[in-house]
Residue frames relative to the residue before (quaternion, step in Angstrom):
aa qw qx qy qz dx dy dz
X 1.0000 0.0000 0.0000 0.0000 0.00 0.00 0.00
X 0.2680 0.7517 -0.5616 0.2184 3.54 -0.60 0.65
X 0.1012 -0.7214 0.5743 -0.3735 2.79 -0.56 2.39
X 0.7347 -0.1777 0.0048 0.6547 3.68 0.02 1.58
X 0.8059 -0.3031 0.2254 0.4559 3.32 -1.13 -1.09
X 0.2809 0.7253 -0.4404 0.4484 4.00 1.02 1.22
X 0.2151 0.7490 -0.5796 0.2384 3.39 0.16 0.40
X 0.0455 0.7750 -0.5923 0.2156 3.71 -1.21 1.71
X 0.7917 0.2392 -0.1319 0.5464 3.25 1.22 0.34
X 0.2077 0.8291 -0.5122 0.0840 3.65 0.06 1.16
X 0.2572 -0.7489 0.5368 0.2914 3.69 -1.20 0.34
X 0.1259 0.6767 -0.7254 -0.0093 3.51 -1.09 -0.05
X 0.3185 -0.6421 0.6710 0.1898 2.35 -2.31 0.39
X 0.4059 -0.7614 0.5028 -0.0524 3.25 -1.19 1.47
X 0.3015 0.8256 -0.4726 0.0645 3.74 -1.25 1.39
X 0.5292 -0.7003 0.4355 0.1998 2.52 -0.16 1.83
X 0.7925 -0.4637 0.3463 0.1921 3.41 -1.56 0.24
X 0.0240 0.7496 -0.5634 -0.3467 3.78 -0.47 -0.31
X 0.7351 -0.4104 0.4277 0.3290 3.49 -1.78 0.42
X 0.3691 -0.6672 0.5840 0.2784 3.45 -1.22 0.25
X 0.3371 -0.7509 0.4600 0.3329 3.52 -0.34 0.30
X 0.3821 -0.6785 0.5017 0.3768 3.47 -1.44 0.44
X 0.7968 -0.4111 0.3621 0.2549 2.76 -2.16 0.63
X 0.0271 -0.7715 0.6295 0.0879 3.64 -1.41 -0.18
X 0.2299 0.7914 -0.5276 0.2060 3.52 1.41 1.42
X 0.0783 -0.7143 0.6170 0.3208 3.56 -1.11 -0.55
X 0.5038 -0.7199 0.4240 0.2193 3.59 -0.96 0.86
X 0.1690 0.9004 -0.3919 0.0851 2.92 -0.83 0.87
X 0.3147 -0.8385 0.4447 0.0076 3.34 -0.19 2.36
X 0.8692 -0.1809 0.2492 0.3870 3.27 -1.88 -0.03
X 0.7455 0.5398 0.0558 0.3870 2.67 0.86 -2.38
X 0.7946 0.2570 0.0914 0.5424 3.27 0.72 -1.43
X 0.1251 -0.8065 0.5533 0.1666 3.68 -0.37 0.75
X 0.8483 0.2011 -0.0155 0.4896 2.83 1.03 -1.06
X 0.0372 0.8752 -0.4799 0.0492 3.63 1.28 1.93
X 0.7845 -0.2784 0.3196 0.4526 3.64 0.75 0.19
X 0.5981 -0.5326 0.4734 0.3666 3.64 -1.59 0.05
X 0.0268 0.8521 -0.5210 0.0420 3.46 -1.01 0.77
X 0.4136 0.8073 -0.3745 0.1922 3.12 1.41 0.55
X 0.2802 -0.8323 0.3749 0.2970 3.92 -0.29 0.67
X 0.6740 -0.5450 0.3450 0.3602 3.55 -1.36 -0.09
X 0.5395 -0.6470 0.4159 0.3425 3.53 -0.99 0.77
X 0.5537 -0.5016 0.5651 0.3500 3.89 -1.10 0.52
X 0.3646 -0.6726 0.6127 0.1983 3.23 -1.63 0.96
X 0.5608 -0.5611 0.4862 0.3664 3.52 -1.33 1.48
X 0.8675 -0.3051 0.3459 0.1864 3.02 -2.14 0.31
X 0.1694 -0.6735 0.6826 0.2273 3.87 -0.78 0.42
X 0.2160 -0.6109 0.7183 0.2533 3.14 -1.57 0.09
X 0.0405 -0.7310 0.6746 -0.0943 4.01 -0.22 0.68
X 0.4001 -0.5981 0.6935 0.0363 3.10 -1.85 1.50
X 0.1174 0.7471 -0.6359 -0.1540 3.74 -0.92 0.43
X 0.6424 -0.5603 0.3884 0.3500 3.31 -1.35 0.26
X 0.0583 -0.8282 0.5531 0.0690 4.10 -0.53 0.50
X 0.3572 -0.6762 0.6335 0.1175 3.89 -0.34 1.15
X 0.6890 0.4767 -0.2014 0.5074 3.70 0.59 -0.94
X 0.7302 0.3147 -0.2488 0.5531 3.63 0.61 -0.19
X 0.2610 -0.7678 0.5826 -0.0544 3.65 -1.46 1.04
X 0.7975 0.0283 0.0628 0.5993 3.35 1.17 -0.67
X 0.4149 -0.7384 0.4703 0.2478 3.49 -1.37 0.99
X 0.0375 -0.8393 0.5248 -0.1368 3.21 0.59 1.10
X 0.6538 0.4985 -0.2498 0.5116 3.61 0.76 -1.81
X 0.5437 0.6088 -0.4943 0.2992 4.04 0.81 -1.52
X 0.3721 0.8312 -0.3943 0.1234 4.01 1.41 -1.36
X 0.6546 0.4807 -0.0609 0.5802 3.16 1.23 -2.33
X 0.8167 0.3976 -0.3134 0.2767 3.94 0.23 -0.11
X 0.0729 -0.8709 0.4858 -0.0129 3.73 1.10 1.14
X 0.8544 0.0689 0.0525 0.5123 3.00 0.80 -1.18
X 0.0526 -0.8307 0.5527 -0.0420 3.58 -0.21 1.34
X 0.2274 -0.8563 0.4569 -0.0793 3.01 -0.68 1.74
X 0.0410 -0.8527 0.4736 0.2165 3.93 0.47 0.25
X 0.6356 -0.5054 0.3716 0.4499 4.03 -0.73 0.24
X 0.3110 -0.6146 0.5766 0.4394 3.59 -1.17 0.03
X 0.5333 -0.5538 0.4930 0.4073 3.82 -1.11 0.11
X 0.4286 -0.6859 0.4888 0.3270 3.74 -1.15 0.62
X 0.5322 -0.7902 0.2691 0.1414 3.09 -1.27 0.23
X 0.6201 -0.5342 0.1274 0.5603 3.53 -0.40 0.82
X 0.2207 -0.6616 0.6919 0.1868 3.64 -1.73 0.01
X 0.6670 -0.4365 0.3569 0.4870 3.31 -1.96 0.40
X 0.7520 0.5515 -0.2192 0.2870 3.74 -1.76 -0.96
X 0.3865 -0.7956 0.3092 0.3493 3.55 2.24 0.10
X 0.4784 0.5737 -0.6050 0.2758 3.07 0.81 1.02
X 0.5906 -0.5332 0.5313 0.2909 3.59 -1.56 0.75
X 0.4072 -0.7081 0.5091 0.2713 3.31 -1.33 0.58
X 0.5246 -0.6465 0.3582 0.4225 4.00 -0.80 0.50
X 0.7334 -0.4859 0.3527 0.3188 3.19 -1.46 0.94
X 0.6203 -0.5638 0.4951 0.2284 3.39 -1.41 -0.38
X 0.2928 -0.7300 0.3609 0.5011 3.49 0.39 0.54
X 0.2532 -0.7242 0.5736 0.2872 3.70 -1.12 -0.53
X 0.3843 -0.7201 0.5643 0.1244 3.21 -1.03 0.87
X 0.2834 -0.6282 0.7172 0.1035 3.71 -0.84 1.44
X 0.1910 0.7088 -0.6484 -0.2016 2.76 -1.55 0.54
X 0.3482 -0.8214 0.4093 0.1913 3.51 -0.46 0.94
X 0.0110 -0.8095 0.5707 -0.1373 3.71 -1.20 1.23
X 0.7168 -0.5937 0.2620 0.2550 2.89 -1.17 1.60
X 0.5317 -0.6963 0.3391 0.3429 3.77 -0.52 0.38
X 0.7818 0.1012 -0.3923 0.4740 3.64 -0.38 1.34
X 0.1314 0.8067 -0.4763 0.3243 3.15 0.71 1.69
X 0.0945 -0.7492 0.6467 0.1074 3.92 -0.55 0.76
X 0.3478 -0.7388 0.5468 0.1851 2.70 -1.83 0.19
X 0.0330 0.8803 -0.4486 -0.1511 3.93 0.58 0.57
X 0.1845 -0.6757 0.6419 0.3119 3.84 -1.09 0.22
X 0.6677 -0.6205 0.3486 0.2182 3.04 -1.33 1.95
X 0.7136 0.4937 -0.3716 0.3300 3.63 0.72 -1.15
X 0.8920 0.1869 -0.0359 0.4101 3.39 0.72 -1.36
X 0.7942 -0.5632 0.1489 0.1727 3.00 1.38 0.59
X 0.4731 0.8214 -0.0578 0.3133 2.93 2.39 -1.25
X 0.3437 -0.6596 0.6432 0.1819 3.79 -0.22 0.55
X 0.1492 -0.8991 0.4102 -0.0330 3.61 -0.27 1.56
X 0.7107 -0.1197 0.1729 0.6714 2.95 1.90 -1.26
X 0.1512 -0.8621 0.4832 -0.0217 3.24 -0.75 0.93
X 0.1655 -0.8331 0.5273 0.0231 3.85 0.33 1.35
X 0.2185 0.7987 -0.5567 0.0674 3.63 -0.56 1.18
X 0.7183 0.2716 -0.3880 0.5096 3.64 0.96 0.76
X 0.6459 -0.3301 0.4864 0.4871 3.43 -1.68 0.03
X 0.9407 -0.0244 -0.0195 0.3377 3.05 -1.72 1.30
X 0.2449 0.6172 -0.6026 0.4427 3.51 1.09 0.90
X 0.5841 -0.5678 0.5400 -0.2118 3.05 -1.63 1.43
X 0.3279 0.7604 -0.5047 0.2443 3.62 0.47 0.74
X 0.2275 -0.6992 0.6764 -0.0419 4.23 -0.82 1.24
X 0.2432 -0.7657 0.5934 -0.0485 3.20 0.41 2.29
X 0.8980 -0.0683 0.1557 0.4058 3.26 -0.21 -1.70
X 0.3769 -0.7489 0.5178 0.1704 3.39 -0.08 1.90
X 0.3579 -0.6898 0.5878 0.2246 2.79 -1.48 0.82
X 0.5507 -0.5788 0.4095 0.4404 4.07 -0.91 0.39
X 0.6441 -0.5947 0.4390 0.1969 2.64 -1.79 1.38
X 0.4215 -0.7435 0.4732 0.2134 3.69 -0.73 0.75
X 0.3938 -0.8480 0.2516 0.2501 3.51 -0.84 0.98
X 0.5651 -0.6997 0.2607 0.3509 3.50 -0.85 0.25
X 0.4217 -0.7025 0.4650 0.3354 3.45 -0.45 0.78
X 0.6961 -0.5362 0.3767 0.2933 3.60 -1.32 0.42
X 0.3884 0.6845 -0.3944 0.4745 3.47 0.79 0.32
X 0.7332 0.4287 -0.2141 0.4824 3.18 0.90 -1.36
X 0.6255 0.5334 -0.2455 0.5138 3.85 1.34 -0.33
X 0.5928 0.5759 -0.4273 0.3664 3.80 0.72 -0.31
X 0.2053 -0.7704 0.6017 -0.0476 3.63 -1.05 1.17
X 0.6148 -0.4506 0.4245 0.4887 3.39 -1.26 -0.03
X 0.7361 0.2980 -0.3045 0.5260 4.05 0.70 -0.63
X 0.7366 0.1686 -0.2690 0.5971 3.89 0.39 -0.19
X 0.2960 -0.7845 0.5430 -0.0465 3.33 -0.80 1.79
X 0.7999 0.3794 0.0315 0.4639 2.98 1.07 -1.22
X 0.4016 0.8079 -0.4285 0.0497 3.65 1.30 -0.24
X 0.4285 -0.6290 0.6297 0.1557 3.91 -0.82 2.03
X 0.7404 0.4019 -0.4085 0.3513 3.77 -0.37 0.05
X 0.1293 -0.6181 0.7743 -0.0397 3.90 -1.83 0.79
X 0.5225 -0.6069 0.5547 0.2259 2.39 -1.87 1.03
X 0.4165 -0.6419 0.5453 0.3422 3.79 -1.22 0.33
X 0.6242 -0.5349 0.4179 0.3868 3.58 -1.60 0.26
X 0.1840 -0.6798 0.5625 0.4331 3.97 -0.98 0.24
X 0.8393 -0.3108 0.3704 0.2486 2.14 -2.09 0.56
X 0.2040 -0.7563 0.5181 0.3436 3.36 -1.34 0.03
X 0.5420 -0.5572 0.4276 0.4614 4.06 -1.10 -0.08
X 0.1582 0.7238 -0.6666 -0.0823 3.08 -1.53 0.43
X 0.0149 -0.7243 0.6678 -0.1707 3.43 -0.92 0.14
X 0.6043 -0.5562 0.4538 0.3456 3.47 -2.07 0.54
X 0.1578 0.7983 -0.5679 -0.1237 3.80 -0.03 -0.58
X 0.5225 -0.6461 0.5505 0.0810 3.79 -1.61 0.53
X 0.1579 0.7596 -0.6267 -0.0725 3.62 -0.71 0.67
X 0.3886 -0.5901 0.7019 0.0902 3.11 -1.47 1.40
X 0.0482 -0.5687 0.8010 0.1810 3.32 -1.74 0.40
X 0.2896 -0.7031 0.6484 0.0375 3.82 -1.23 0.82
X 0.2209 -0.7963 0.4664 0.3156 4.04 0.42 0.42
X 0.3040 -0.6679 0.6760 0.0677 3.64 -0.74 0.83
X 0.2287 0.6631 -0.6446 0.3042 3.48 -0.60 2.18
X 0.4197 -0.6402 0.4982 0.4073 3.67 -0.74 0.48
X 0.8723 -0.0937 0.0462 0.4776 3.49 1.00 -0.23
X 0.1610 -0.7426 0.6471 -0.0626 3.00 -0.92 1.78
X 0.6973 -0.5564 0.4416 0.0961 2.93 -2.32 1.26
X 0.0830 0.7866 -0.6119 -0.0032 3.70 -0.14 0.54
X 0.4838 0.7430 -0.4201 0.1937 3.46 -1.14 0.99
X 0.5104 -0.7620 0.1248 0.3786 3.16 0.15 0.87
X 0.6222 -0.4628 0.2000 0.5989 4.33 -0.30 0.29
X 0.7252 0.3008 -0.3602 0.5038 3.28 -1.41 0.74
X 0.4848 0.6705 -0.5246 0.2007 3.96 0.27 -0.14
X 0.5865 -0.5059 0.5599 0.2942 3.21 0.46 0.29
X 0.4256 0.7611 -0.4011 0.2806 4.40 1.31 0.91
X 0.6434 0.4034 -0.2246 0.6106 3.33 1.57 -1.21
X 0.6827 0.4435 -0.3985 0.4224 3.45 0.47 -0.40
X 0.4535 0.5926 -0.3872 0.5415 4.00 1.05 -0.35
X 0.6661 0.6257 -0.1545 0.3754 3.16 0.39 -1.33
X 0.7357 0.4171 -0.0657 0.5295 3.50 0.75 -1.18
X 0.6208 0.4349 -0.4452 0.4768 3.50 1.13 -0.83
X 0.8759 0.3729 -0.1878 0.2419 3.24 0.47 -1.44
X 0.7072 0.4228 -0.0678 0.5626 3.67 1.79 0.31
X 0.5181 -0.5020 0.4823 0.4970 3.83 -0.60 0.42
X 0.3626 0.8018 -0.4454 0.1652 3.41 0.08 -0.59
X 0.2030 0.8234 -0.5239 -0.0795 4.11 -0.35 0.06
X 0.1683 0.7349 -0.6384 -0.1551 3.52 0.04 0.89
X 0.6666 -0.3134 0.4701 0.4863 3.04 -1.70 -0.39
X 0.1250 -0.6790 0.7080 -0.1485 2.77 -1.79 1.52
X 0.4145 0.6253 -0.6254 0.2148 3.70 -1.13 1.14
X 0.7321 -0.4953 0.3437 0.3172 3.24 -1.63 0.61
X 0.6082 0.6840 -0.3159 0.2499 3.82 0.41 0.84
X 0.5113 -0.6626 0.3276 0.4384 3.49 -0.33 -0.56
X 0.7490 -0.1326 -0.1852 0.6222 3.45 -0.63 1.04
X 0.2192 -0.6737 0.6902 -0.1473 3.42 -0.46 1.88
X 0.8129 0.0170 -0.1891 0.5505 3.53 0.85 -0.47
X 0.2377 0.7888 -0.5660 0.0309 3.35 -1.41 0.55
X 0.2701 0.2670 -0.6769 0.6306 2.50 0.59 2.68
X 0.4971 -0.4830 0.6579 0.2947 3.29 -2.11 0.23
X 0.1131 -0.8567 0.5021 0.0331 3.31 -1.00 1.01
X 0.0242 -0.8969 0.4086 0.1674 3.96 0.27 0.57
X 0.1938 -0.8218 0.5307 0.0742 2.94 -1.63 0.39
X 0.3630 -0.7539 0.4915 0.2414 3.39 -0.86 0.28
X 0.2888 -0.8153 0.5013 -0.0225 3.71 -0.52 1.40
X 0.0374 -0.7740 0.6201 0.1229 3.76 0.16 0.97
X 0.0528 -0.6874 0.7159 0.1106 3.46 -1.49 0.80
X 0.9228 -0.0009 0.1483 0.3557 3.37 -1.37 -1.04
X 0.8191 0.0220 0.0772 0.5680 3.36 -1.16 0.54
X 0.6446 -0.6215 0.2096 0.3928 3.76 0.47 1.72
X 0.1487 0.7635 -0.5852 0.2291 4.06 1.75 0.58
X 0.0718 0.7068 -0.7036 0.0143 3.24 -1.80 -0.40
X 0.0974 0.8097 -0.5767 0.0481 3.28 -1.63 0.50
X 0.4811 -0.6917 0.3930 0.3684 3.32 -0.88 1.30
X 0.3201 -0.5767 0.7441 0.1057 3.99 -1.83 0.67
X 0.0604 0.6398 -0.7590 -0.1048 3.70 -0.77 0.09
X 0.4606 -0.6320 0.6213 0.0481 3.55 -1.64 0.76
X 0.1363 0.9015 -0.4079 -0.0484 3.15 0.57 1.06
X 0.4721 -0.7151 0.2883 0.4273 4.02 -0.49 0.63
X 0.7639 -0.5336 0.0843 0.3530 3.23 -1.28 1.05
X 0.2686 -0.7440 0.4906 0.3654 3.59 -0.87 -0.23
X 0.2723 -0.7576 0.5643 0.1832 3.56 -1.38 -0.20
X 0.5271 -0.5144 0.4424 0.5117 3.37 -1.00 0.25
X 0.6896 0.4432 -0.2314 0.5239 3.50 -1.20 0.39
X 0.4152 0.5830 -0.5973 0.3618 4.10 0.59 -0.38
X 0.7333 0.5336 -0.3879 0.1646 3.51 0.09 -1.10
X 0.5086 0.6154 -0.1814 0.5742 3.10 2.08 -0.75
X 0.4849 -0.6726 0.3819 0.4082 3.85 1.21 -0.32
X 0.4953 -0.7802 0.1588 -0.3475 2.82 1.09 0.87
X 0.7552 -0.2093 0.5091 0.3560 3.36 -0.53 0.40
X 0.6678 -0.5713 0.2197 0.4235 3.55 -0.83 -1.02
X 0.5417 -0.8397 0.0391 -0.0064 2.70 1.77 1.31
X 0.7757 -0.1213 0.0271 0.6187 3.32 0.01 -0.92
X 0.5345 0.5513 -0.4372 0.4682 3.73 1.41 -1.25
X 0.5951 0.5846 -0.4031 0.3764 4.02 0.38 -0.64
X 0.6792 0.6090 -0.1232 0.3907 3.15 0.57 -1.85
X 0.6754 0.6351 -0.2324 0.2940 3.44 0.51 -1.25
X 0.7039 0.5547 -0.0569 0.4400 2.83 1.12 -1.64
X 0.5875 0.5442 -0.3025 0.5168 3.70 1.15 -0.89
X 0.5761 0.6594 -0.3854 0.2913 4.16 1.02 -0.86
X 0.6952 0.5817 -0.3051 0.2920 3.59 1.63 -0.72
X 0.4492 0.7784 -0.3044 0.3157 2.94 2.13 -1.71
X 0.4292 -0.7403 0.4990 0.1370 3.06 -1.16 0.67
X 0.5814 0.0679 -0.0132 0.8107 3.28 1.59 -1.11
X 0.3559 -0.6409 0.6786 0.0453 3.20 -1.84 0.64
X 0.1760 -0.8541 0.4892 -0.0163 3.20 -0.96 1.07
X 0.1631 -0.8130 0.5377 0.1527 3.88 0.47 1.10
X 0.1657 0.7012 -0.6608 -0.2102 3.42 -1.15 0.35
X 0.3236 -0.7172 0.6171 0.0088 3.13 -1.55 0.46
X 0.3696 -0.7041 0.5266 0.3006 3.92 -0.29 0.92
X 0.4063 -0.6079 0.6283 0.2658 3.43 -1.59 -0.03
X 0.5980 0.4287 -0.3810 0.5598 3.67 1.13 0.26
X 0.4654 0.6535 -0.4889 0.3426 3.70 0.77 -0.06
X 0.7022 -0.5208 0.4132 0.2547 3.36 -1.58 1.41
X 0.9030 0.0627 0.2026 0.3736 3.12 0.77 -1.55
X 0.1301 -0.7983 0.5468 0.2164 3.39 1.20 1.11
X 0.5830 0.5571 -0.5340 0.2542 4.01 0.31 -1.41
X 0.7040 0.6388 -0.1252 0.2839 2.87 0.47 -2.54
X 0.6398 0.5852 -0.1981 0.4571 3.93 0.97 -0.77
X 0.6733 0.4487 -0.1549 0.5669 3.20 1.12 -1.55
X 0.7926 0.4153 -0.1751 0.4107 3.25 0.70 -0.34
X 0.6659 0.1571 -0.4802 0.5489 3.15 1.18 0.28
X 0.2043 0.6978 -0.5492 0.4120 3.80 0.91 0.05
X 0.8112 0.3167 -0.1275 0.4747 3.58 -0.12 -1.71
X 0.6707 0.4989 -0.3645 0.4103 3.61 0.92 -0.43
X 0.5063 0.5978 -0.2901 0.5497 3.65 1.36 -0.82
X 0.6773 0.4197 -0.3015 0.5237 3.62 0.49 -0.82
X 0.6771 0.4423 -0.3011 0.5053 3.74 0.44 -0.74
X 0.6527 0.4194 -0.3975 0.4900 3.78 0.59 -0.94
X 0.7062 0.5122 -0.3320 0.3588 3.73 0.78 -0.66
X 0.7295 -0.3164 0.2263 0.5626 3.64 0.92 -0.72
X 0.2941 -0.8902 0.2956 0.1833 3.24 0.21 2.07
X 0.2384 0.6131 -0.6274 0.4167 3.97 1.38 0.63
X 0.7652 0.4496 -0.4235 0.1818 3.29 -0.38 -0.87
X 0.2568 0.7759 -0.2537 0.5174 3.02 1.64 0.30
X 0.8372 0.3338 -0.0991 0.4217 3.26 0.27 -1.32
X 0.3100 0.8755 -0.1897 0.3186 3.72 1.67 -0.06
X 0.3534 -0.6032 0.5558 0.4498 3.52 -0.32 0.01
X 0.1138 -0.7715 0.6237 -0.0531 3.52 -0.69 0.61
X 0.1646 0.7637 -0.6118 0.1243 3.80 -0.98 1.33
X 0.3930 -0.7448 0.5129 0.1665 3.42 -0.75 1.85
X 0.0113 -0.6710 0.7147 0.1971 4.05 -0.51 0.37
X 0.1322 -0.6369 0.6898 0.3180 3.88 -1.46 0.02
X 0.0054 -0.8283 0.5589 0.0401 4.04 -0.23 0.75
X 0.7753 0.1862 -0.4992 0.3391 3.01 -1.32 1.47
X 0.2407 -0.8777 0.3812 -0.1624 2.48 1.17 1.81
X 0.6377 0.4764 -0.3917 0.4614 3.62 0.56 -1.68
X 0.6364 0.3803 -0.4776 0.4714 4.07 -0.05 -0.03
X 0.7201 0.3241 -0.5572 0.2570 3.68 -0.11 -0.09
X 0.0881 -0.7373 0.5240 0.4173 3.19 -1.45 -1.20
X 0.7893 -0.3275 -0.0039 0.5194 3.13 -1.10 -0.09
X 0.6020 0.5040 -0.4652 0.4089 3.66 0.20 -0.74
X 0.6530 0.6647 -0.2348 0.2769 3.39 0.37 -1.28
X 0.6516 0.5008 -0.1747 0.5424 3.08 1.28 -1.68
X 0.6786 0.5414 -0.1438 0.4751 3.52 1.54 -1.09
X 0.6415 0.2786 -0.4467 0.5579 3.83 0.96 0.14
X 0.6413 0.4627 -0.4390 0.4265 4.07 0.86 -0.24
X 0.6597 0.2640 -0.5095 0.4853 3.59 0.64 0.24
X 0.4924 0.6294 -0.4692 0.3758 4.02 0.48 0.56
X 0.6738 0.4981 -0.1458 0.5259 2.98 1.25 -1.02
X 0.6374 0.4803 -0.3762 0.4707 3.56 1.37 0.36
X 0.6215 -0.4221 0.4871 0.4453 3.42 -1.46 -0.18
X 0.5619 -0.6957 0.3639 0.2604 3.43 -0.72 0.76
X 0.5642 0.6906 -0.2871 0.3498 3.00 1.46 -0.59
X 0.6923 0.5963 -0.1078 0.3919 2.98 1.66 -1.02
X 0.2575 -0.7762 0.5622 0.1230 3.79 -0.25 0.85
X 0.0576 0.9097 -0.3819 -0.1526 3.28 -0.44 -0.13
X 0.2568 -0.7947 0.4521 0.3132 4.05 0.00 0.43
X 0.3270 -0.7898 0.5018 0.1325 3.35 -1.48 0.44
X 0.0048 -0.8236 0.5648 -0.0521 3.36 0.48 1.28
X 0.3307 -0.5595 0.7599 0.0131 3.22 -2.53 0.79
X 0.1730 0.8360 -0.4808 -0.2003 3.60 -0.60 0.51
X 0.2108 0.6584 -0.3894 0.6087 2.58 2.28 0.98
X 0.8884 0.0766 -0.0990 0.4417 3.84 0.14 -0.42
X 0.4502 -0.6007 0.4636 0.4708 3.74 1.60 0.15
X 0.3587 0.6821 -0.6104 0.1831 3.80 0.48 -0.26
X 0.8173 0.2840 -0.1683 0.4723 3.56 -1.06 0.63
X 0.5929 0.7148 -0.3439 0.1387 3.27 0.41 -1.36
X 0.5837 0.5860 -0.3299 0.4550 3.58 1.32 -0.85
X 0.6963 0.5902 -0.1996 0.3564 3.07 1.04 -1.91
X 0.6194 0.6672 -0.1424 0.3884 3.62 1.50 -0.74
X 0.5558 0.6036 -0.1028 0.5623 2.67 1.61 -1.19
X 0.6926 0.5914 -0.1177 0.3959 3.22 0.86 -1.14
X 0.6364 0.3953 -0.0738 0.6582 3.21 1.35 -1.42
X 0.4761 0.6908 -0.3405 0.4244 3.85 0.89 0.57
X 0.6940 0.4932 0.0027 0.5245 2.36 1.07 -2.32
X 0.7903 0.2268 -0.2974 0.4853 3.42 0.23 -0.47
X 0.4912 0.6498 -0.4502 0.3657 3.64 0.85 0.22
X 0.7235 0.4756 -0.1514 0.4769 3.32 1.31 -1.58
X 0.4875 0.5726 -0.4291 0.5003 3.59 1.90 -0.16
X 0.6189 0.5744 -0.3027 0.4420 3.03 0.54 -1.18
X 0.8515 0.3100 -0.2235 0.3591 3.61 0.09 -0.50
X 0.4989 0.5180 -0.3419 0.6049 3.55 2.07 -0.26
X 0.5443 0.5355 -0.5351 0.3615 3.81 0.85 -0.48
């Protein structure tokens, strides 16, 4: 997805270093023409390495790095000395970044704190000079090993937004505008469908100077799970959240009918999400009243509680907060 300066999905192609090869010298002194093999080992090629960046949010910058090339390692020399490594190339990415290789699909690496430290693509091992081969029966052995190769290949980074709790609900729910009451936050807000399509976070201050991050995630649709609308780029992003938040308007045809494919979309995508802390809000509340509020929780599964928030009148809004807090306990216990 990549929408102005949002960026959450780059490709590149990626190459690790190659080894230096070892030497195959024999030393030779004043004294001694013929002192033996002394040839050293080649430097290992470049790493490419992922670190973790608190300070970064999106893989915008990744834009400039199509093609990431690491050094090859130099090669051995006489007197057994080893040749210098390859530099290595850091590249640094926002926390809840993955790494996928394009062919098969694989989840290489997976960067979820500040300054974490991840050796994507080793560089090849550098070879051994002939020194390291000399025995009582082969005194003299003329042969080294060469540097390996190094790895390359296309590969995929994902960024995956890391929030204790993200907004699920379909366009118009009443998500960016939550969002804003309860946080500094400002996304764009208007009377349309997908109003947002970037993830937007916030910070939520509760009790006793607490707090916790909200991401705004963009709406869903029936059928996202299928791609959808914005589909999978949507989806993705919800896999970190710790707790989920459903919202649901209070003008909606069908509170049942929503919740239910809402929860079905989430299951067709990746039935964990299921297993989540899960809280239903109904927002724009300040239109109902009681009865009202009282045939839309009938019309749910019982299982389901639900809060009634206003971010037009703060209605609820504590109570929400509340039902956060102990959600996000619940899942740190």
């Amino acid at each position: 997805m990549e929408r102005g300066n949002f960026v959450d999905h780059i490709r590149i192609f990626v190459h690790s270093g190659k080894g230096g090869a070892g030497s195959a010298h024999f030393a030779r002194t004043k004294f001694n023409p013929m002192a033996g093999p002394d040839g050293g080992n080649g430097g290992r090629g470049g790493h490419i390495i992922l670190r973790g960046n608190s300070q970064l949010w999106t893989l915008l910058h990744m834009r400039y790095f199509k093609n990431v090339i690491a050094k090859d390692g130099v090669n051995g020399i006489k007197n057994k000395c080893t040749g210098a490594d390859g530099e290595d190339i850091i590249l640094e990415v926002p926390l809840g970044t993955i790494a996928i290789d394009e062919e098969t699909g694989e989840t290489e690496a997976e960067i979820l704190e500040d300054g974490q430290e991840i050796v994507w693509i080793p560089g090849g091992r550098g070879g051994l000079g002939n020194y390291n081969f000399a025995t009582s029966t082969n005194q003299a052995p003329d042969y080294a090993q060469p540097g390996e190769q190094g790895i390359e290949g296309n590969k995929v980074l994902e960024l995956k937004i890391l929030a204790d709790v993200g907004l699920v609900g379909f366009p118009n729910a009443g998500k960016s505008t939550l969002l804003s009451v309860v946080s500094a936050a400002k996304p764009k807000i208007a009377n349309y469908a997908f109003t947002t399509l970037v993830p937007q976070l916030g910070i939520v201050a509760y009790k006793d100077n607490r707090s916790f991050c909200m991401a705004d995630l963009p709406g869903i649709i029936e059928g996202a799970a299928e791609g959808k609308g914005l589909g999978h780029r949507f989806l993705r992003h919800i896999e970190r959240n710790a707790v989920l938040l459903l919202l649901i308007p209070a003008d909606s045809d069908d509170h049942a009918r929503e919740y239910e494919v809402l929860m079905n979309e989430l299951e067709e995508y990746n039935p964990e999400l299921l297993d989540k802390e899960m809280i239903l809000a109904i927002s724009k509340s300040e239109m109902l009243d009681d009865e009202l509020k009282e045939g839309i929780i009938n019309s749910l599964p019982e299982d389901v509680e639900p809060v009634f928030i206003s971010s037009l009148t703060n209605q609820g809004i504590g109570e929400l907060k509340d039902r956060i807090w102990e959600a996000l306990t619940a899942v740190n216990e």
